[in-house]
N, C-alpha and C positions, 0 to 999 in steps of 0.2 A: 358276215356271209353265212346261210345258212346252210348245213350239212345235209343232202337224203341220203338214207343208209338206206340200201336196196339187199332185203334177205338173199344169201344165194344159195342158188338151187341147180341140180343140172341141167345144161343146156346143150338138146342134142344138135348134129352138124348140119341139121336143116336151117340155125342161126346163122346169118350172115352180118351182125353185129352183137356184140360182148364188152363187158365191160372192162375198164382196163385197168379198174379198181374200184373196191367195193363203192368208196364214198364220192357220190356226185357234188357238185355245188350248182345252182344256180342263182340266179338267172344266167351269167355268162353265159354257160352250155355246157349239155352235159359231155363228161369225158368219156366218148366211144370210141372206141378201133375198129376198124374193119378186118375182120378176121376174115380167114381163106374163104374164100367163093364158094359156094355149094356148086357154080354151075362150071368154075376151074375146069372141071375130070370131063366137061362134056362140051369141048370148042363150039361146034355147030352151034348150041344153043348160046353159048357167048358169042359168037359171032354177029346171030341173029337180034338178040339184048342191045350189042353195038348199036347196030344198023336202027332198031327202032330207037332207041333213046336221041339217034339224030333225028328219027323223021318226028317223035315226038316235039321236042324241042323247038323244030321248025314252025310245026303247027301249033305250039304252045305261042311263039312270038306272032305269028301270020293271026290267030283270031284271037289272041286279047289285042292287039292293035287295030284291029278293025272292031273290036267289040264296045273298045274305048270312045272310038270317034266317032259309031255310028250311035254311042246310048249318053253320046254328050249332051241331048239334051233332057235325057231322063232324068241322068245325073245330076242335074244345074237343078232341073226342078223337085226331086226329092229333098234334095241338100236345104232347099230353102224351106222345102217342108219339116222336116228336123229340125233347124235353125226355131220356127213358128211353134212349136208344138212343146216344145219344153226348153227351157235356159241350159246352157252347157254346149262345150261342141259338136259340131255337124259330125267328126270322123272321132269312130271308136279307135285308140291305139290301143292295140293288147300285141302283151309277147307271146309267141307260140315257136314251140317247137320243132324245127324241119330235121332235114335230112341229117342222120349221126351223130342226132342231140345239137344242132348247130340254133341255135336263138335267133328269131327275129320278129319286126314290129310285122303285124298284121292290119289290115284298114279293113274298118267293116262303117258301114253307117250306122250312127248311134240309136240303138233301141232301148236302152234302158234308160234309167235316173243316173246323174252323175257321180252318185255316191255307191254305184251297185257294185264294184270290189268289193267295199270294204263292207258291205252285208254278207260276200258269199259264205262264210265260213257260218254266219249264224241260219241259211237256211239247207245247212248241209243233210240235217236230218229228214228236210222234206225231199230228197232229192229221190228222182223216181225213175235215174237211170243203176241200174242195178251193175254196180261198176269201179272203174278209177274217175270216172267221168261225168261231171255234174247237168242233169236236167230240170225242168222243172215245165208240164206243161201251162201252166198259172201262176209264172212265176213272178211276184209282185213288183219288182225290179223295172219290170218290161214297161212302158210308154203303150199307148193307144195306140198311136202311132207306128210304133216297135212291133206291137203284134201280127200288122197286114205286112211288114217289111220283112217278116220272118216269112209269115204263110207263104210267103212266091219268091223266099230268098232274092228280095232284091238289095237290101241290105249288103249283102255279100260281094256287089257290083263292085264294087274297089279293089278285091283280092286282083282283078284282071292288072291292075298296076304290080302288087305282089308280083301275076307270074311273070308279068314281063321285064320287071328283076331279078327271075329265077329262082327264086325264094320259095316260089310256089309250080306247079303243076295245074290241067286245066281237071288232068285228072290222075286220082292215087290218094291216098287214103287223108281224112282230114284233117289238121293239125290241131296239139290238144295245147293247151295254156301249161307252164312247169308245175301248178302246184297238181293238175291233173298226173303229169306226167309222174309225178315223185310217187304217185299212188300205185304206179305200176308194177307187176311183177317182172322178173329177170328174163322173161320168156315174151311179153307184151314187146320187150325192146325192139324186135324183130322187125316192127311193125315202122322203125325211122329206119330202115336201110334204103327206102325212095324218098322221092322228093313227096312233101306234102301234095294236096289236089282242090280243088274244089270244088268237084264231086267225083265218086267212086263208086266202087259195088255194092259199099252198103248201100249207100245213098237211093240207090232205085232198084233193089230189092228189099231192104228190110228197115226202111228210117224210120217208121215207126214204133220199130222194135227196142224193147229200153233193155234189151240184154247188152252189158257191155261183154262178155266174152263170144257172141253175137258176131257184133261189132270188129272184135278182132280176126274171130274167125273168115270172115269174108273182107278183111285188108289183105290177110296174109295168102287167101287166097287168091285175092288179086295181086300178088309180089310173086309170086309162084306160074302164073297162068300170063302174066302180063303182056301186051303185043300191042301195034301200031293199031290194028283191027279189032281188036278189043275196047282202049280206050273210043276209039269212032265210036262203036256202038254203047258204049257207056254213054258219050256227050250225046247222044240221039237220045236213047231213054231216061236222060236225062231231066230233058226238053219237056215230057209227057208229065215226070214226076212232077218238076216246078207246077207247071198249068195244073198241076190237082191238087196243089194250096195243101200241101201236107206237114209243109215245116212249121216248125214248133220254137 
């Protein structure tokens, strides 16, 4: 099992997760605690965090279940397009990181070649997210196929099973694979104290953006600002970003 040792540095009490010792392992998952609330000292606002994380959660089960059965036949027909276009399976498994360092498998439809793990590390130095976080907009890995399933993130149609095992969110910041995560600094941690999403603030504001302290910048500002009425209007502009074929 292999060891990440995370430099440590101060972390002020705007963190609402810390580590509980220097040395992580995974894949299991990483060892976090949940240290005191920031929002403890101010009821109202934990009151009102209650309240949405039920009304989330509702609406989390209510439209990936309706999203499942109404894009079953997108889904049947993608999958076999997959299946056609390259050898290997229809559903990518990858493990990604949720909530408090907790591991789990992730389904996406397969975009790449079967063998693109075990290339990642050799196209590390083309990576052209400025970051812990691997990009690549040409990245050789990817299927023909793979490239129109990224442009309108349809690919990502599966996660709807994720949330409605809870694993995921429809929205909150998106989950990164562990050898991303091990790249993190002590401060990035911040960023698992919600549940995963898939899509958030960056996502339709700045996804084209390859800063990754970017990227954190506008998670954590979405952990901070968070509400029932927020994510609504995130999954609305959402909607705007997909249709303008910007994923990558």
């Amino acid at each position: 099992m292999e060891s990440i040792v995370f430099r440590r540095v101060p972390m002020s009490s705007y963190a609402t997760v810390s580590l509980a010792q220097n040395k992580l392992r995974l894949p299991h998952a990483l060892r976090l605690r949940r240290s005191r609330h920031a929002f403890e000292k101010r009821p109202a606002r934990s009151h009102q965090l209650h309240r949405d994380s039920i009304l989330k959660r509702s609406m989390d089960v209510a439209l990936a279940s309706f999203g499942l059965i109404v894009s079953l036949p997108v889904l049947a027909g993608l999958a076999i397009m997959v299946w056609l276009q390259s050898p290997g399976p229809v559903l990518y498994r990858s493990q990604r990181v949720g909530r408090y360092g907790k591991v789990f498998v992730c389904y996406k439809f397969r975009t790449m070649v079967v063998n693109a793990d075990n290339r990642k590390d050799s196209l590390r130095s083309r990576n052209e997210r400025m970051g812990a976080t691997f990009k690549m907009a040409n990245d050789p890995r990817v299927t023909r196929l793979g490239k129109f399933l990224r442009r309108y993130s349809l690919d990502e149609l599966p996660q709807l099973w994720n949330v409605l095992r809870g694993e995921m969110s429809l929205v909150g910041p998106r989950p990164h694979p562990p050898d991303d995560v091990r790249r993190y600094e002590n401060a990035d941690l911040r960023r698992l104290r919600v549940t995963p999403g898939l899509t958030g603030l960056w996502q339709v504001t700045a996804r084209r953006d390859p800063s990754f302290r970017r990227n954190i910048a506008l998670d954590l500002e979405y952990i901070e600002r968070r509400n029932f009425w927020m994510d609504l209007a995130i999954l609305y502009k959402t909607i705007f970003a997909v249709l303008e074929g910007t994923g990558v």
